[in-house]
PAZAMAR-305561 format. One line per field, with one value per residue (C-alpha): residue in one letter; residue number from 0; x, y, z; chain. Coordinates in nm, 3 decimals, decimal comma. Example, Ala and Ser with C-alpha at 12.3 -4.5 7.8 and 13.67 -1.06 7.14 Angstrom:
! PAZAMAR-305561
code: (a_s)
pos: (0_1)
x: (1,230_1,367)
y: (-0,450_-0,106)
z: (0,780_0,714)
unit: (A_A)
! end
This chain:
! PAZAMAR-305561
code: (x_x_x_x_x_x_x_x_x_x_x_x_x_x_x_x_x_x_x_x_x_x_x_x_x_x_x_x_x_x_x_x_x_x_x_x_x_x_x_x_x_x_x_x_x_x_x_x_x_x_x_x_x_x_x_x_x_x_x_x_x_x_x_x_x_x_x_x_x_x_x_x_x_x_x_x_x_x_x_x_x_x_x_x_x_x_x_x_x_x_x_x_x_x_x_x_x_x_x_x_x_x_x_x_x_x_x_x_x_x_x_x_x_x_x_x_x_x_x_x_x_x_x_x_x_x_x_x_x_x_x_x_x_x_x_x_x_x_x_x_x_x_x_x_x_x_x_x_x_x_x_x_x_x_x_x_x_x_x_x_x_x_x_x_x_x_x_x_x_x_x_x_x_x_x_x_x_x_x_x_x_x_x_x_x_x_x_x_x_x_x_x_x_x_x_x_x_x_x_x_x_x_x_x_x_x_x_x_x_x_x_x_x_x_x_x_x_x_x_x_x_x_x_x_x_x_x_x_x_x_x_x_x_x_x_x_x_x_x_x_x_x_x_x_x_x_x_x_x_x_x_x_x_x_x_x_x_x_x_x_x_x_x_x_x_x_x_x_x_x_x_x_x_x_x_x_x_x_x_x_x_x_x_x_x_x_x_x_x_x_x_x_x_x_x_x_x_x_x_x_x_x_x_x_x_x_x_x_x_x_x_x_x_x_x_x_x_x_x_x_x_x_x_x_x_x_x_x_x_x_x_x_x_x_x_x_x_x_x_x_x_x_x_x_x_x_x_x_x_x_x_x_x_x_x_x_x_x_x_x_x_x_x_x_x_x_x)
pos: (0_1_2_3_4_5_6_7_8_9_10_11_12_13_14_15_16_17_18_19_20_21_22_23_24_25_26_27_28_29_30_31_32_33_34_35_36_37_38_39_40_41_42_43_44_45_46_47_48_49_50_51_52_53_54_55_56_57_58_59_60_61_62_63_64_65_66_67_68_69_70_71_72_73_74_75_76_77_78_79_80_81_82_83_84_85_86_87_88_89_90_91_92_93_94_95_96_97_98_99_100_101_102_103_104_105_106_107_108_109_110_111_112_113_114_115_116_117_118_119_120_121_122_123_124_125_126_127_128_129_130_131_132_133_134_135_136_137_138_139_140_141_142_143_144_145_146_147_148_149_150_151_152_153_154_155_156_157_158_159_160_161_162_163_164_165_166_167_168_169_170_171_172_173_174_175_176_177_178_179_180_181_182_183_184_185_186_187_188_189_190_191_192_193_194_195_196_197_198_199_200_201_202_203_204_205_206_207_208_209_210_211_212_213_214_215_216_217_218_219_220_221_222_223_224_225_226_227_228_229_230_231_232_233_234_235_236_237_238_239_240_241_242_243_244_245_246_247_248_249_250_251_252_253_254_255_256_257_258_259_260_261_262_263_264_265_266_267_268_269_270_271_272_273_274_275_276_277_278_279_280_281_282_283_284_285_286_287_288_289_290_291_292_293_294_295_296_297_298_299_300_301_302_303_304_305_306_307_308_309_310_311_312_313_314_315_316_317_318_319_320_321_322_323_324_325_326_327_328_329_330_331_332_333_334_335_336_337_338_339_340_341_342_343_344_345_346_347_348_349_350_351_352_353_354_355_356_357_358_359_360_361_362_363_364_365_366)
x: (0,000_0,121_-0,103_0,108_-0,071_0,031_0,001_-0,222_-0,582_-0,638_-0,816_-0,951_-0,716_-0,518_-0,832_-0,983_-0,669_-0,642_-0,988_-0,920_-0,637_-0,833_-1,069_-0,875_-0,662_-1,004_-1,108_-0,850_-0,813_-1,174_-1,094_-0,798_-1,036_-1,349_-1,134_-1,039_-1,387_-1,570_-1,336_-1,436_-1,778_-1,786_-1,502_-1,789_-2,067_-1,903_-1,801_-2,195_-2,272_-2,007_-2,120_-1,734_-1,406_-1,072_-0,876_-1,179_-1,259_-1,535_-1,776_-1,883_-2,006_-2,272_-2,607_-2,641_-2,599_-2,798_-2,749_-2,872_-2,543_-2,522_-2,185_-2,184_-2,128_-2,346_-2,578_-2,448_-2,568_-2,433_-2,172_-1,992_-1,907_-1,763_-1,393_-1,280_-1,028_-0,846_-0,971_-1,045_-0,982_-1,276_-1,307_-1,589_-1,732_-1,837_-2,003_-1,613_-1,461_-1,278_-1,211_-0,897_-0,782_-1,100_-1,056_-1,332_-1,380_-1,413_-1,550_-1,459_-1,701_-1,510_-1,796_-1,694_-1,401_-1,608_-1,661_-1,949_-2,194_-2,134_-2,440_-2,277_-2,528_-2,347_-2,147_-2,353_-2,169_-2,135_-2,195_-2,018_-2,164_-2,218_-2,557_-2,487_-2,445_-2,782_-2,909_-2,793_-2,905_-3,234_-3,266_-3,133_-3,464_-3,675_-3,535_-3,639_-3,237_-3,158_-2,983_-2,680_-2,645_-2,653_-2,426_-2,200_-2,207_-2,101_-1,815_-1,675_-1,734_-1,554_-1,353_-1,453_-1,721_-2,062_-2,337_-2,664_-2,809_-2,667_-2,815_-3,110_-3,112_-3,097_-3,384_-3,593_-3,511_-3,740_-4,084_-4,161_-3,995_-4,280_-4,550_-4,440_-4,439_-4,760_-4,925_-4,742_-4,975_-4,888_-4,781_-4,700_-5,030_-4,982_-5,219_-5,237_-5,243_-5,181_-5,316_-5,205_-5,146_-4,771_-4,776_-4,515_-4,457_-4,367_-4,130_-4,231_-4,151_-4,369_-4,326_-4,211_-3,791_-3,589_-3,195_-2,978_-2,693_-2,479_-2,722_-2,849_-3,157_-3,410_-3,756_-3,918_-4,001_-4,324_-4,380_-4,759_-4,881_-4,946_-5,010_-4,835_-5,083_-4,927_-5,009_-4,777_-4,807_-4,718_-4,662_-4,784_-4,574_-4,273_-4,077_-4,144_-4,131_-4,286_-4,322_-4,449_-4,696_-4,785_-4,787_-4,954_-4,883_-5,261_-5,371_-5,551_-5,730_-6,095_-6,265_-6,182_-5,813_-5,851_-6,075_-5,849_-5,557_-5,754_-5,901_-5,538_-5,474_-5,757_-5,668_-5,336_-5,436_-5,474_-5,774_-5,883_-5,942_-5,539_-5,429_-5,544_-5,708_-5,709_-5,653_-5,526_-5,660_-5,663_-5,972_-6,027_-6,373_-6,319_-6,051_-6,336_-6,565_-6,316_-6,255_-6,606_-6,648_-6,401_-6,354_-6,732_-6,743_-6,466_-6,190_-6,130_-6,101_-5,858_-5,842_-5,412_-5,287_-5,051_-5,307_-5,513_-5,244_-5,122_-5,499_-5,468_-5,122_-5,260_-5,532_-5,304_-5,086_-5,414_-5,492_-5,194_-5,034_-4,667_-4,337_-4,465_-4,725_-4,434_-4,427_-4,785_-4,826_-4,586_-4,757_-5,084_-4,916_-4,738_-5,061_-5,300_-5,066_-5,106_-5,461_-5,309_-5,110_-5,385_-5,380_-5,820_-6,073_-6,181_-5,815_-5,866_-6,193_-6,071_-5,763_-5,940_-6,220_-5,913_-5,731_-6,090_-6,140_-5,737_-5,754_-6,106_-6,081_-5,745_-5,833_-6,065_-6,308_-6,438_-6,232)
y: (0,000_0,332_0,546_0,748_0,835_1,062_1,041_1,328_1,369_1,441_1,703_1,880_1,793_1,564_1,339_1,385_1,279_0,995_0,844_0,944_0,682_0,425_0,417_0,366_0,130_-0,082_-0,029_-0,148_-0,425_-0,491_-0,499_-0,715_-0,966_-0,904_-0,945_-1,327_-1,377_-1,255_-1,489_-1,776_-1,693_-1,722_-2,047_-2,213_-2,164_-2,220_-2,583_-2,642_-2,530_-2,788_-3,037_-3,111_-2,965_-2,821_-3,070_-3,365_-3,491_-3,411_-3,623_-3,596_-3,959_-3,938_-3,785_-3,410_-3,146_-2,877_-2,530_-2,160_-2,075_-2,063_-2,047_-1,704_-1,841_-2,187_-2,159_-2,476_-2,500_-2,858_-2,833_-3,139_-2,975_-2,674_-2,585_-2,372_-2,126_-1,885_-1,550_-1,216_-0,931_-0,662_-0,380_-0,302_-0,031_-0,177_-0,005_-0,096_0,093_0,055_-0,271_-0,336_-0,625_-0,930_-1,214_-1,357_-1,734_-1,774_-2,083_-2,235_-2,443_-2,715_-2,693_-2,398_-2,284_-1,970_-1,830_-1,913_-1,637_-1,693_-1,503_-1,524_-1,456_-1,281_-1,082_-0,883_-0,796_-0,479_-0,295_-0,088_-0,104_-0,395_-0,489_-0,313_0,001_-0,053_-0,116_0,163_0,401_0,293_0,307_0,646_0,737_0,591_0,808_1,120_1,147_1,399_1,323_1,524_1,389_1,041_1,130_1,337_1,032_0,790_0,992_1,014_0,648_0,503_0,795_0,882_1,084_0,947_1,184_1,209_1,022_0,747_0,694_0,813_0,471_0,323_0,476_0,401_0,044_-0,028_0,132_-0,225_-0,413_-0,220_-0,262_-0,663_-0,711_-0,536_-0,844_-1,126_-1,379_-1,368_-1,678_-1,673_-1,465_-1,314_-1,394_-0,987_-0,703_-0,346_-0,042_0,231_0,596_0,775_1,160_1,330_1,601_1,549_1,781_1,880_2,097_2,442_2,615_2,906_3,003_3,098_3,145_2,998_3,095_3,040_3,261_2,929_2,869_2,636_2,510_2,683_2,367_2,313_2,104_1,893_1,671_1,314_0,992_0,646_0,409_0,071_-0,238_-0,430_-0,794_-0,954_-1,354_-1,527_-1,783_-1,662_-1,568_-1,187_-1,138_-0,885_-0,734_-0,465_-0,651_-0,342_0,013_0,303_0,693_0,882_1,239_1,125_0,865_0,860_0,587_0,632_0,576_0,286_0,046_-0,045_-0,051_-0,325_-0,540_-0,548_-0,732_-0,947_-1,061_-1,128_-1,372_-1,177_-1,393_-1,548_-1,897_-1,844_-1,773_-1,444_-1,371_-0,976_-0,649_-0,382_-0,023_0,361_0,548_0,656_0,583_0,585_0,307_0,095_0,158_-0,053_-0,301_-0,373_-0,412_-0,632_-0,855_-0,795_-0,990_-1,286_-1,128_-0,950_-0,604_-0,388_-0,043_0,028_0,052_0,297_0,546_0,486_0,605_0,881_1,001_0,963_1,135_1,421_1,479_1,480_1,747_1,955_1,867_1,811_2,144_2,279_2,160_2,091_1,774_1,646_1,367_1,333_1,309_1,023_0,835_0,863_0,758_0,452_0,352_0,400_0,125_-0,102_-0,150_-0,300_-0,540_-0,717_-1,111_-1,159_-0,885_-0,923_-0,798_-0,583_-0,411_-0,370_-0,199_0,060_0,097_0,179_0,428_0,575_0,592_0,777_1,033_1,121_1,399_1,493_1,617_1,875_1,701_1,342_1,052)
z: (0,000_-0,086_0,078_0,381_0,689_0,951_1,352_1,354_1,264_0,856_0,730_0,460_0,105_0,282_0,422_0,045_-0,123_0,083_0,050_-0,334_-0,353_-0,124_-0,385_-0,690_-0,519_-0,432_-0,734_-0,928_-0,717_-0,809_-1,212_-1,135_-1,003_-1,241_-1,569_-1,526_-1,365_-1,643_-1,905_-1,701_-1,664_-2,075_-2,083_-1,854_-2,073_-2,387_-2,212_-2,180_-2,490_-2,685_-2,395_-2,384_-2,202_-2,355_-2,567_-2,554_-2,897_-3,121_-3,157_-3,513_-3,601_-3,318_-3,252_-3,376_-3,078_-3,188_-2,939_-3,024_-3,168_-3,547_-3,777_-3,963_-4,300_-4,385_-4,062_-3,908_-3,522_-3,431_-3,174_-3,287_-3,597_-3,374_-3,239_-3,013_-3,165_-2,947_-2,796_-2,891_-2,727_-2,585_-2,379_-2,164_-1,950_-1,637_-1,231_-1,163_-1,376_-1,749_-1,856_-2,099_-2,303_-2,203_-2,330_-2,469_-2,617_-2,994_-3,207_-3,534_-3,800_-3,913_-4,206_-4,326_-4,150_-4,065_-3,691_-3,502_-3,404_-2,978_-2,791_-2,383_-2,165_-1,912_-2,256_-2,505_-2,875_-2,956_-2,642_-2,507_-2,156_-1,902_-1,774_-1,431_-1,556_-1,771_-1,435_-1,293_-1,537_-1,510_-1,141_-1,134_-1,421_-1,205_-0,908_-1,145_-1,170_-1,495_-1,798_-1,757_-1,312_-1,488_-1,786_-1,535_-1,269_-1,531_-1,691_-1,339_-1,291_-1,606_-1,645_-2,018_-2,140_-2,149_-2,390_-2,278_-2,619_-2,479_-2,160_-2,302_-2,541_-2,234_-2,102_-2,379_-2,388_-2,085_-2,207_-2,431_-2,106_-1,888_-2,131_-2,159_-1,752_-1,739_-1,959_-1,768_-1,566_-1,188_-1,126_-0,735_-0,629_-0,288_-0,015_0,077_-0,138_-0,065_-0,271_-0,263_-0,425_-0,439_-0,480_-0,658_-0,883_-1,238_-1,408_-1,801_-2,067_-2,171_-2,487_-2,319_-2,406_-2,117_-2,120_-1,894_-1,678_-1,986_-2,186_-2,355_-2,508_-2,270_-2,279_-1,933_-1,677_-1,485_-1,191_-1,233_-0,991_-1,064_-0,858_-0,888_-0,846_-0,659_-0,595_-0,343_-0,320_0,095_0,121_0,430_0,437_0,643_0,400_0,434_0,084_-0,059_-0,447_-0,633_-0,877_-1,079_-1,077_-1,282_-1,300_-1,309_-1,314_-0,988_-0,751_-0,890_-0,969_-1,345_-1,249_-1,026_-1,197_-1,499_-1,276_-1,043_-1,285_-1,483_-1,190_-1,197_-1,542_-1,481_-1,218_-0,862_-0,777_-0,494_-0,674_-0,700_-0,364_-0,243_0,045_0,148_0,023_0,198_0,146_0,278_0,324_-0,039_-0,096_-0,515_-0,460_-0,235_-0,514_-0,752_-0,555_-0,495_-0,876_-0,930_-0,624_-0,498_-0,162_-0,258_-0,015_0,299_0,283_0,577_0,607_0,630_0,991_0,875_0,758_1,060_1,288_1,086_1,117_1,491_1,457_1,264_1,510_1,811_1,676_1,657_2,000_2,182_2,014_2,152_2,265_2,605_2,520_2,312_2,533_2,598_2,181_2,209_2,480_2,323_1,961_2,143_2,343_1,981_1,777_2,073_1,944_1,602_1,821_1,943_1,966_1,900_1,809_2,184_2,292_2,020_2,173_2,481_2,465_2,235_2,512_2,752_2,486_2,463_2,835_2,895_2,670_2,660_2,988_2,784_2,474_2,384_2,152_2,216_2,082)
unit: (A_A_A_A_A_A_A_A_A_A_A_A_A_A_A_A_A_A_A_A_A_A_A_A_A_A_A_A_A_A_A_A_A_A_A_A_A_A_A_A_A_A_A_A_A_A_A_A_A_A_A_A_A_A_A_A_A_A_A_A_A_A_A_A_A_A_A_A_A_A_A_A_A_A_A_A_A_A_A_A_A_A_A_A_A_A_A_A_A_A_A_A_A_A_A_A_A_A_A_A_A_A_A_A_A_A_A_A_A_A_A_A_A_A_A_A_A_A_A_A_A_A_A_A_A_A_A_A_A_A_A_A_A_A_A_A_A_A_A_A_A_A_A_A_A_A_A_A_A_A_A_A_A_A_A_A_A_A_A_A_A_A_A_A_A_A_A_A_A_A_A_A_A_A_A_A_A_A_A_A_A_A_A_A_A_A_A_A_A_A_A_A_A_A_A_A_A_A_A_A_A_A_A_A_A_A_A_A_A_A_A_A_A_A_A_A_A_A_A_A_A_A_A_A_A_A_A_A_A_A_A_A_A_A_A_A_A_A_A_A_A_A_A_A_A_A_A_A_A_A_A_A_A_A_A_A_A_A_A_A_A_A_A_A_A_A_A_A_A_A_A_A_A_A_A_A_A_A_A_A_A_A_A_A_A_A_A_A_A_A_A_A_A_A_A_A_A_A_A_A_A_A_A_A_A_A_A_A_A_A_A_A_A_A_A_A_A_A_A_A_A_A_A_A_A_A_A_A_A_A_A_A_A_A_A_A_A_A_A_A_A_A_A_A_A_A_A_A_A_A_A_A_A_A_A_A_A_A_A_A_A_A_A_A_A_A_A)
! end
């Protein structure tokens, strides 16, 4: 390691410069380990593929082997009639950095004496970029991240610049993904689902020409709020697993909005015949309405726990106002979500007969 440290305590540059060359160190030990892995991921599969190892014979006088790999030239795709022939040499942009000088597994038709078109699974042709950095680029969208942070984040990543076209091909290469997954049976059906609606504002473009702090030309921005309608799927089975099965942006939470989004569901397979039991709801009467018309009386319907108690909560700031019933606020909150703990309904009823009976004298208006 040549990193020097001092006896005293680092600061400013010199604490910056040293975490600077922990991380390049780490990271090139990273690459020095990924490189190899990444051949051997491709030697592995290429060994399947053939359905023999390095240096076993062919075996051409036997049954056909017939694999999703074709030859370039005559279209051959048995495996006995295939070589392997060397390596060629790649570079690819990966989360850990630049990678230089892969080798990569190459195949021979003894038909033709052409190369064989090899598809890796874990190894796209032609692209530039690894699937983690795909993924990452399309987490970041869905955090509402902007072109140039990603573009900016990347470039600093793989040290070379990254243009926004690019990542915006990236982007784009979801939306049939999205519409696909939305059509997909649900196989494992939850026993509980949640519904729910996410508020957020969504950033768009006007007509309206502004100039910059460069004095460049920009489309004016306007915020507009939108809802993300969600379905989350919980398992019962001890597992604690738990899945978003589908989700929908909507200009709001009416009735309109709901009802396609809910019977999507239904035709995909949510069902009770299929394994669920409950769905989970807050108070918003439209998204009752929906459910009603698609699940009518088949499942068990809960109002959430968490938007009971953030009603209570709300209310006990208007009560209990002021630094001084801080603590009171937090009794009362504790003593409310006791009710949810409850072994049987009877348990149930009477702890919220005995929340009812404390804070009743306490509060203004009646609980």
């Amino acid at each position: 390691m040549s990193i020097q440290f001092v006896a005293g305590k680092l600061k400013g540059e010199e604490r910056k410069a040293i975490i600077q060359g922990v991380q390049k160190q780490m990271q090139e030990a990273a690459l020095g380990a990924i490189k190899p892995r990444l051949s051997e991921f491709c030697e592995a599969e290429l060994t399947v593929k053939l359905g023999r190892g390095k240096r076993e014979p062919r075996r051409v006088g036997g049954q056909a082997r017939e694999i999703d790999w074709p030859c370039g030239n005559c279209g051959c795709r048995d495996a006995n009639h295939f070589t392997r022939d060397g390596h060629y040499r790649r570079a690819l942009e990966t989360g850990w950095g630049h990678v230089e000088g892969l080798q990569v597994p190459m195949l021979e038709c003894q038909c033709c004496g052409h190369d064989v078109i090899c598809h890796y699974t874990i190894l796209e042709k032609y692209r530039r970029f690894w699937l983690d950095l795909d993924q990452q680029v399309l987490f970041g969208s869905g955090l509402c991240q902007s072109l140039r942070h990603l573009s900016q984040q990347w470039s600093a990543l793989l040290g070379s610049s990254v243009g926004l076209r690019t990542i915006n091909d990236r982007i784009n290469q979801i939306e049939p993904l999205r519409r696909l997954a939305r059509g997909e049976p649900i196989v494992d059906v939850p026993a509980v689902v949640q519904f729910d609606g996410i508020w957020l504002r969504e950033q768009t473009q006007t007509e309206t020409i502004k100039l910059d702090k460069r004095q460049r030309k920009r489309k004016k921005r306007k915020g507009k709020k939108v809802v993300v309608l969600v379905a989350l799927g919980l398992w019962t089975d001890g597992s604690g697993k738990r899945e978003i099965l589908d989700w929908q942006v909507a200009d709001g939470e009416s009735k309109a909005a709901w009802e396609p989004f809910v019977h999507r569901l239904w035709k995909r397979g949510l069902r009770p015949e299929k394994g669920l039991q409950a769905v989970i709801r807050d108070g918003c009467g439209e998204l009752g309405e929906a459910i009603a018309w698609v699940y009518g009386t088949t499942v068990l319907e809960q109002r959430c726990i968490f938007h009971q108690l953030r009603n209570v909560a709300d209310k006990c700031r208007e009560e209990l106002k002021g630094e001084a019933n801080k603590e009171t606020r937090k009794q009362l909150m504790e003593q409310a979500s006791t009710i949810y703990q409850a072994e049987s309904a009877q348990e149930a009823k009477q702890r919220l007969a005995a929340f009812a009976n404390t804070w009743r004298a306490r509060t203004r208006h009646p609980l």
